[in-house]
C-alpha positions in Angstrom: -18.3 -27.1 45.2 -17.2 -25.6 41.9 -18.5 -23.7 39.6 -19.3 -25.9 36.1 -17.1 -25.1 33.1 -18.5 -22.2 30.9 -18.0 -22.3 27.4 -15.7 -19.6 25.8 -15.6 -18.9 21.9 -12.4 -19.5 20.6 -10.7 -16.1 19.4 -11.3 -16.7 15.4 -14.4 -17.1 15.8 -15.1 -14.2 17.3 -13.1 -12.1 14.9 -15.5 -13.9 12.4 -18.7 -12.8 14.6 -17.2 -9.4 14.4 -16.3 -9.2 10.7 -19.9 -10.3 9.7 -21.6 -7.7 11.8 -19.2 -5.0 10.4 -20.3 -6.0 7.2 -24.4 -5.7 7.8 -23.8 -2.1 9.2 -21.9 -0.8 6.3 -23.6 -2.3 2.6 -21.1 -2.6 -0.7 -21.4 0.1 -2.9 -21.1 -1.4 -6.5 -18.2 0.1 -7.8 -19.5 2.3 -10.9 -20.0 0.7 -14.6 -16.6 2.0 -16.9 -18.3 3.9 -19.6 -17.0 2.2 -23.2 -17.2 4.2 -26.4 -18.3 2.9 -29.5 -16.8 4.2 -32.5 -19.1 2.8 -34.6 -22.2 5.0 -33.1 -20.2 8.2 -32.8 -18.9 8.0 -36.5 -22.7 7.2 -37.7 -24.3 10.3 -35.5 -21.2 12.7 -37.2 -22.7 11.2 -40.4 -26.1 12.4 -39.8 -25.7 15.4 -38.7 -23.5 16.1 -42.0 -26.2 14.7 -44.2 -28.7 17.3 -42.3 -26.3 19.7 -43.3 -26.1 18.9 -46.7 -29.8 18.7 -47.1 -30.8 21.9 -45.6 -27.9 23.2 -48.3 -29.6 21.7 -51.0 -33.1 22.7 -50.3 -31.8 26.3 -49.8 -30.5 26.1 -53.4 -33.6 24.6 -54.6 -35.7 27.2 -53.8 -33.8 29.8 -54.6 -34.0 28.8 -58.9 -37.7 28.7 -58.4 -39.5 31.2 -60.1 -43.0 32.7 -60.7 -44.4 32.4 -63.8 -47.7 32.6 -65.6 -50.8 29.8 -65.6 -54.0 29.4 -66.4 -56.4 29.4 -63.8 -60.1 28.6 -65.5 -59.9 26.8 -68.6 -60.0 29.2 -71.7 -60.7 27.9 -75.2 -58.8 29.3 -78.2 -60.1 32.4 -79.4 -61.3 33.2 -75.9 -60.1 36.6 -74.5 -57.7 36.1 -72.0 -58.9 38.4 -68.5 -56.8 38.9 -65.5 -58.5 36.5 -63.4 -58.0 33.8 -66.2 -54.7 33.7 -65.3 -52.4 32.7 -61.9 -48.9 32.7 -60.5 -46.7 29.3 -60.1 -43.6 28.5 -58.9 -41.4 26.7 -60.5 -37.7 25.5 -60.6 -36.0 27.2 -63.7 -35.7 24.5 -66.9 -34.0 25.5 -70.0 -36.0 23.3 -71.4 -39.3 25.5 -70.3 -39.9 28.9 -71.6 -42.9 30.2 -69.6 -43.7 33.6 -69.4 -42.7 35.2 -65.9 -45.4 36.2 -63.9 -43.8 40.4 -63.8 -45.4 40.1 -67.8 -48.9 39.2 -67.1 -49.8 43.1 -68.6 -48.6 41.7 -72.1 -50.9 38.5 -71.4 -54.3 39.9 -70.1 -56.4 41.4 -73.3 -54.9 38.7 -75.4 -56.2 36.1 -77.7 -55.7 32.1 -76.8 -54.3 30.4 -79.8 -54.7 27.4 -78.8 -56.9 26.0 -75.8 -55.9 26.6 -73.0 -56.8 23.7 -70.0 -56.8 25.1 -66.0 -53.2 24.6 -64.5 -51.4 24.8 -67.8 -48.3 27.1 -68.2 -48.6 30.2 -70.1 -46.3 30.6 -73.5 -45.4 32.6 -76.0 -47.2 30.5 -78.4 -50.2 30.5 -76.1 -51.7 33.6 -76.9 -52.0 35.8 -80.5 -52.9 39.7 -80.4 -55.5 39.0 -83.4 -58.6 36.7 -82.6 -57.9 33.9 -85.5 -60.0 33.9 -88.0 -59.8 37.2 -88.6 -62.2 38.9 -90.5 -61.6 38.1 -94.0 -60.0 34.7 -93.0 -61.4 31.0 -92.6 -59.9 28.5 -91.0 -59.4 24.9 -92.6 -58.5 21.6 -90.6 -55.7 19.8 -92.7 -56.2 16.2 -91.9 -52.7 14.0 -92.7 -50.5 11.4 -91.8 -46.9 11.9 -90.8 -45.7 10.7 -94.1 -47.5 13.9 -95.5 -46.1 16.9 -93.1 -42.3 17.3 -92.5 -40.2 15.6 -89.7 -39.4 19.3 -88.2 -43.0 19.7 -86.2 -45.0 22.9 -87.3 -45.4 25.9 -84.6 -48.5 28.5 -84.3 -47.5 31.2 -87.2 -45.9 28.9 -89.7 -46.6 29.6 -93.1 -47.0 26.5 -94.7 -48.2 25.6 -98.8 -50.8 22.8 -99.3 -49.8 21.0 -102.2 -51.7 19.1 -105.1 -50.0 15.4 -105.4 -51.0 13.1 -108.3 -52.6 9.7 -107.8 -50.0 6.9 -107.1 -50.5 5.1 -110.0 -50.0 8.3 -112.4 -46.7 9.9 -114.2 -44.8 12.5 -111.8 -46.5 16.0 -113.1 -44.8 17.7 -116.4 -45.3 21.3 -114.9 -45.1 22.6 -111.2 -48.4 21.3 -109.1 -51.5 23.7 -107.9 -50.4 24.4 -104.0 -52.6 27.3 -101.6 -50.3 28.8 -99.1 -51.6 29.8 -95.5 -50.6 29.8 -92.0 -49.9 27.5 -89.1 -52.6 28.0 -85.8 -52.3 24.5 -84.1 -51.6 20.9 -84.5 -53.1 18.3 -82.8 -52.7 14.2 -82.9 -55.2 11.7 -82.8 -53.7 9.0 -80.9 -55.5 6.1 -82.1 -55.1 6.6 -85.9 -51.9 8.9 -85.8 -53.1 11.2 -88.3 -52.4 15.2 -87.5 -54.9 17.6 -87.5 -53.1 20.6 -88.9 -55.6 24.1 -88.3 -54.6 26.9 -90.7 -56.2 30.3 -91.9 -56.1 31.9 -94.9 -58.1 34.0 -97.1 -62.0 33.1 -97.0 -61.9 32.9 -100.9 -59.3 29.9 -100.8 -60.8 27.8 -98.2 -63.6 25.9 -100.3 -60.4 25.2 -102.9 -58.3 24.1 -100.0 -60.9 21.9 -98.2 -61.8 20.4 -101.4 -58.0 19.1 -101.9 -57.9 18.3 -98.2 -61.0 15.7 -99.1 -59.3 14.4 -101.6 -56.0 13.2 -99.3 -53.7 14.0 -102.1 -51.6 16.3 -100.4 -48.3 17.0 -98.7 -47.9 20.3 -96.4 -44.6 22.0 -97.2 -43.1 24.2 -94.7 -41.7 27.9 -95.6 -38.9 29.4 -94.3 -38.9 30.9 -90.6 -36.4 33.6 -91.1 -37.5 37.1 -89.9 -36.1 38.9 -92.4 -33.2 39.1 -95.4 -30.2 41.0 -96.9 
């Protein structure tokens, strides 16, 4: 009696068998991603880091114009004495256009007059202070109320000397001799900014200032500036 037939695998697939357990005991390893550069990024992160560069430049230059200069700490009203601890230190970038007075001179500040007054935070001047409290003894001081049509176009300064000058009414003849005038000297100016007229404060002798108040009343007026030079030939 014989034996019944067993069944062989034909050799292929075998070699298959074989080839998918192979593949079970050893797993594909993904190759590695290829790195790509972007041009784009790398030239925008060498920008950055040059603008950083610049910047820190910049704000290195910057501080280095600041410098310290005098302000006003408490608010002082003019003719107030000014006292060390009226005054502060800020810094500030140099401006040709600003003429503070450094910090170093506060000794040349302190035992002053204020000529004008003087709010907290401003800057400290040269025309913000006077050695002489104003008036003086002797002196009044007059307010000389006009509009811009009766001062000249170059704006008066604290020390100006300036004439107050009669004008005739302006229906009348031009005057036949040279017209009454008071002379006295510049302390402020100030602008009301509703009307526009000028408030121009000046001193002079106590014995002028009921004549000069009395033109100022009148509004027939005109304020003539005198000459700023320091000295002659």
């Amino acid at each position: 009696m014989s034996s019944p037939p067993t069944h062989q695998p034909a050799p292929d697939h075998l070699d298959d068998e074989f080839d998918i357990a192979e593949a079970k005991l050893e797993p594909a390893v993904a190759a590695p991603p290829k790195q790509r550069r972007r041009p784009a990024l790398i030239g925008l992160g060498v920008a950055l880091v040059a603008l950083g560069g610049l910047g820190a430049a910049w704000l290195a230059t910057s501080m280095s114009d600041t410098v310290d200069v005098l302000a006003v700490r408490a608010d002082v009203a003019r003719g107030e004495q000014i006292t060390e601890d009226d005054l502060t230190t800020a810094s500030i970038n140099a401006d040709p256009a600003l003429d503070p007075i450094r910090a170093e001179r506060s000794s040349e500040v302190v035992g002053q007059y204020a000529s004008v007054d003087l709010p907290a935070g401003t800057l400290v001047t040269a025309n913000s202070f006077s050695g002489a409290i104003q008036p003086a003894e002797g002196e009044s001081m007059v307010g000389v109320a006009v509009t811009p049509a009766q001062l000249p176009s170059e704006p008066l300064r604290p020390g100006d000397t300036v004439r107050i000058v009669d004008t005739p009414n302006p229906q009348d003849n031009p005057p036949g001799s040279t017209p009454d005038s008071i002379e006295a000297t510049v302390v402020s100016t100030t602008t009301d900014d509703e009307t526009g007229q000028r408030m121009v404060n000046v001193v002079l002798p106590e014995v002028r200032a009921p004549d000069l108040a009395a033109r100022v009343a009148t509004g027939r007026i005109v304020v003539v500036l005198g000459s700023r030079a320091t000295g002659g030939e």
